[in-house]
C-alpha positions in Angstrom: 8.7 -24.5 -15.7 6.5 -23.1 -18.4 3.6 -25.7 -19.7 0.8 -25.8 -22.2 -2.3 -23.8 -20.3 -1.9 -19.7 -21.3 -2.4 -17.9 -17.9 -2.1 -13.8 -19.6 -3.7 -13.4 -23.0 -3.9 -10.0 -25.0 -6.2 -9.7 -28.0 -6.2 -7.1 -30.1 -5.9 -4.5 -27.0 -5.9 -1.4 -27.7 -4.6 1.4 -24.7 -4.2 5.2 -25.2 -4.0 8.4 -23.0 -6.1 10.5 -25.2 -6.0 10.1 -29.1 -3.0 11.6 -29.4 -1.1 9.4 -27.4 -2.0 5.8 -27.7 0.6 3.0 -26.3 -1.0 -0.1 -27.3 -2.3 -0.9 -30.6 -4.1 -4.1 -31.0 -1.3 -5.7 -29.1 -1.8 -9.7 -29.2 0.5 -11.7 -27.1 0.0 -14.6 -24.3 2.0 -16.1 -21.3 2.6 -19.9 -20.1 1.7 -20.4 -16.8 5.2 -20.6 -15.3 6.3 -18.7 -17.7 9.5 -16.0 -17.0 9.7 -13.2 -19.3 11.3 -9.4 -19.6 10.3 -6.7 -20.6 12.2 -3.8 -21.8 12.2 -0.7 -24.0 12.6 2.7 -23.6 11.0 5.2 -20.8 7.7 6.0 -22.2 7.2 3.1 -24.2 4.0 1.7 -22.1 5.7 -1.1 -19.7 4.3 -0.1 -16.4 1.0 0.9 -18.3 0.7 -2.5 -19.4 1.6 -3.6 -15.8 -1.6 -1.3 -15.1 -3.8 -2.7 -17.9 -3.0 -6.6 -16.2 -4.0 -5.4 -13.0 -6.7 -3.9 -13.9 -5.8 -0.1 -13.1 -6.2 0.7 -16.8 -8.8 -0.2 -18.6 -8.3 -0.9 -22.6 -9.6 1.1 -25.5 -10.8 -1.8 -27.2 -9.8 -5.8 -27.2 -9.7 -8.0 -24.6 -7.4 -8.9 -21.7 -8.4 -12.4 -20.0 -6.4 -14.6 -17.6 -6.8 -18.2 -16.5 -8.8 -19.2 -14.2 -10.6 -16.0 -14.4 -9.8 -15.2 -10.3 -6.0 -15.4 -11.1 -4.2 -13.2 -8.8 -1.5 -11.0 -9.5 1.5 -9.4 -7.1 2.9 -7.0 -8.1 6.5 -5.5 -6.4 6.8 -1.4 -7.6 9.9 0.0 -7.3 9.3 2.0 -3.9 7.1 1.5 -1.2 4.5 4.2 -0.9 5.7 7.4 1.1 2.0 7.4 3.1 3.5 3.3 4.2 6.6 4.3 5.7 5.5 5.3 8.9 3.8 1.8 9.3 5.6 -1.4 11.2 6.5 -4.2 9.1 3.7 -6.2 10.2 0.8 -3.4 9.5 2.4 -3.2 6.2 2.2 -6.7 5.4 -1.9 -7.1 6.7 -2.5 -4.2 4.5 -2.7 -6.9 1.6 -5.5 -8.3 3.2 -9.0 -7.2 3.5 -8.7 -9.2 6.9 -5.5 -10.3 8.8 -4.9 -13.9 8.7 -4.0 -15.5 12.0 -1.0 -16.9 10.5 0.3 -13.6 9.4 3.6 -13.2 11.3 4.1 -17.1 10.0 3.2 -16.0 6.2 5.8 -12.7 6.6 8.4 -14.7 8.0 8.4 -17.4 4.9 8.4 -14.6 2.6 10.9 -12.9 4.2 12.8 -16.2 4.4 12.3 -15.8 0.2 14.0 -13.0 -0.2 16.4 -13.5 2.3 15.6 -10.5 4.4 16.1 -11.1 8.5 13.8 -7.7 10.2 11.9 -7.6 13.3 8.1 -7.2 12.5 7.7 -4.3 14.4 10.3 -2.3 13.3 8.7 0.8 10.8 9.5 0.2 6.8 11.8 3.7 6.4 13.9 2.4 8.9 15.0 -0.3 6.2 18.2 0.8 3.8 17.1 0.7 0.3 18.0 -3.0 -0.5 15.9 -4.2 2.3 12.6 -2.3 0.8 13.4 -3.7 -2.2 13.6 -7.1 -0.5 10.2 -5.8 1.6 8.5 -4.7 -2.0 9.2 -8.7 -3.0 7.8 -10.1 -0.2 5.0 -8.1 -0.3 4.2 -9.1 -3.8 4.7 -13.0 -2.8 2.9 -12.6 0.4 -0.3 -13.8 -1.9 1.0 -16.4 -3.1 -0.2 -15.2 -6.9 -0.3 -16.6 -9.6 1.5 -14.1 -11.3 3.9 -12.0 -10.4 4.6 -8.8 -11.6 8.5 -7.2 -10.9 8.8 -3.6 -11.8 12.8 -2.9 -11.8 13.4 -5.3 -9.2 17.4 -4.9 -9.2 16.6 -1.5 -7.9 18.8 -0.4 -5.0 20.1 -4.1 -4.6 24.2 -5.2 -4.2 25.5 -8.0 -5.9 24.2 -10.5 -3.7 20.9 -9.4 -3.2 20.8 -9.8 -7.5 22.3 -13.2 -6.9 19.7 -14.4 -4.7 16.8 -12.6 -6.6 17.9 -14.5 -9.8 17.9 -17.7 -7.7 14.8 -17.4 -6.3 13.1 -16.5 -9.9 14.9 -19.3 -11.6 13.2 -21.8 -8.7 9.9 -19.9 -8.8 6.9 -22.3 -10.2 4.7 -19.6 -11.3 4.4 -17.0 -14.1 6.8 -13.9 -14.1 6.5 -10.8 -16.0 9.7 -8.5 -15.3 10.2 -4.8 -16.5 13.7 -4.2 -15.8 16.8 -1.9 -17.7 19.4 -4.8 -16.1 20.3 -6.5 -19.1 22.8 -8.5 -17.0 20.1 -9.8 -14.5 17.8 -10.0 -17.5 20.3 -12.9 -19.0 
């Protein structure tokens, strides 16, 4: 549930290519902690580059970007899991978000797998998933953090019916902020 204290603001920010393709001009907005929202427009129209410009990929023309606290972190699920990943086990995957392995990792997995209702043996290698269970592993992987917010880039991507059912569950019970780019207008309702 979204409360008074603004987690994401934008002032004024400013974000262009080169000069002849700017996609942000002085854009102002800010997000509630706990706070669900879409976003959606056209291809082109700068969602994933703001995705970047949160996370600090991008870096703005001019205004400012700020989050609260200032050491907010931010997951972020893509829509496909690195090619140069696939080769990896589930488990190597998952301590790649790490600068160091926690020794609770295969408990930490397990709980977000548990999430996202995804059942997969830790050492089994990511392509071997279908393309619903990477979508379920991209999830995960974002929540594995535990952020503070979390960023879902076309999340209904390669899911069925019930794996949409559950991901709209598990947003709707989520505490934290969400920021969604996604084409779904049926999931976006």
């Amino acid at each position: 549930m979204a409360n008074d204290t603004v987690v994401l603001r934008f002032n004024d920010v400013t974000f262009e290519y080169s000069e002849t393709k700017r996609v942000l001009q002085d854009a102002c907005f800010s997000v509630r902690n706990g706070s669900k929202m879409a976003l959606m427009g056209q291809n082109g129209a700068g969602k994933t580059t703001l995705f970047k410009l949160i996370t600090g990929q991008l870096k703005q023309k001019s205004g400012q970007i700020s989050m609260t606290p200032k050491d907010a972190s931010v997951g972020i699920a893509r829509q496909v899991i690195a090619p140069e990943h696939m080769d990896m086990t589930v488990r190597d995957w998952f301590a790649l978000h790490f600068e160091e392995a926690p020794y609770n990792l295969d408990k930490r997995i397990s709980d977000v797998l548990d999430a996202v209702n995804l059942t997969t043996d830790l050492t089994k290698k990511v392509k071997a998933h279908s393309g619903g269970q990477q979508a379920r592993l991209l999830l995960a992987h974002a929540l594995i953090g535990n952020p503070d917010i979390l960023l879902l880039d076309e999340p209904t991507n390669n899911l069925d019916r019930d794996g949409i059912d559950h991901l709209t569950a598990f947003l709707v019970m989520y505490e934290k902020t969400v920021l969604v780019i996604s084409h779904d207008a049926e999931f976006l309702s």
